[in-house]
N, C-alpha and C positions, 0 to 999 in steps of 0.2 A: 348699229350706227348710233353714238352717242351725239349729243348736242353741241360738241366739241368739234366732228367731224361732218355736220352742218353747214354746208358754203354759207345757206342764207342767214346763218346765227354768226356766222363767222364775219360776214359783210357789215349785218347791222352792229356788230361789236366794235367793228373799225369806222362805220362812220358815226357813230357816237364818238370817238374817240377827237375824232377832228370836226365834230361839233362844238367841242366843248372848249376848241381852241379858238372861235368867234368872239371878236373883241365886242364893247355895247355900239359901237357904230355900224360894227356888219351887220351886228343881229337889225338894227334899225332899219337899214337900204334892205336887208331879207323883208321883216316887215312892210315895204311903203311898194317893194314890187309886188307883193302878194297882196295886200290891199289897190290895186289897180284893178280897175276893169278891165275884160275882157276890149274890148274897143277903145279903150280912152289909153293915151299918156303916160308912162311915168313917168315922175318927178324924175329930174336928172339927180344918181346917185354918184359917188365918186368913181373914177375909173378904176381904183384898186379895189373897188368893193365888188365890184361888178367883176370884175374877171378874177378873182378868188373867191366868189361863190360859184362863179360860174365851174371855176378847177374845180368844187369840191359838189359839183351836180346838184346845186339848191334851184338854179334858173339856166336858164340856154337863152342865146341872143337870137331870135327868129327876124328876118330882115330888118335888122335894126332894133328890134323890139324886145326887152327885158318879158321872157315870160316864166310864171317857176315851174318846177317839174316835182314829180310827186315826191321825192328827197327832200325839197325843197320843203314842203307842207309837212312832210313828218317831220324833218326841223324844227320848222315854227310849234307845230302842237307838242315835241318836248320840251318848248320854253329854252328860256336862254339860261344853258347847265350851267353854263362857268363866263366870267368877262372880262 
């Protein structure tokens, strides 16, 4: 089995790919949810920002509540590739 033939190398290859298509305002609304507490608020971010991170698995709407998901944090720690 070569690394080619790797679903999981194959996944993380695609979602770098549509990482890098995050303009500097989504990387920020990605930011300002991932800086919220567990208990408190997010700031309200815009609604296209929130439901196209949400399509591309960086956060999920829990009853109302912007939370991220581990996509999401490997995101943010590859920094913003492209803007």
């Amino acid at each position: 089995m070569t690394t080619r033939d790797c679903p999981k190398q194959s996944t993380l290859r695609i979602m770098a790919l549509e990482a890098q298509m995050l303009t500097t305002e989504e990387f920020a609304s990605l930011l300002t949810v991932c800086n919220a507490a567990i208990n408190s608020s997010v700031s309200a971010i815009p609604a296209a920002h929130s439901a196209r991170l949400i399509a591309l698995g960086y956060m999920v709407d829990l009853s109302g509540e912007l939370r991220m998901t581990t996509p999401g944090r490997i995101r943010i720690y590859a920094g913003q590739l492209a803007g």
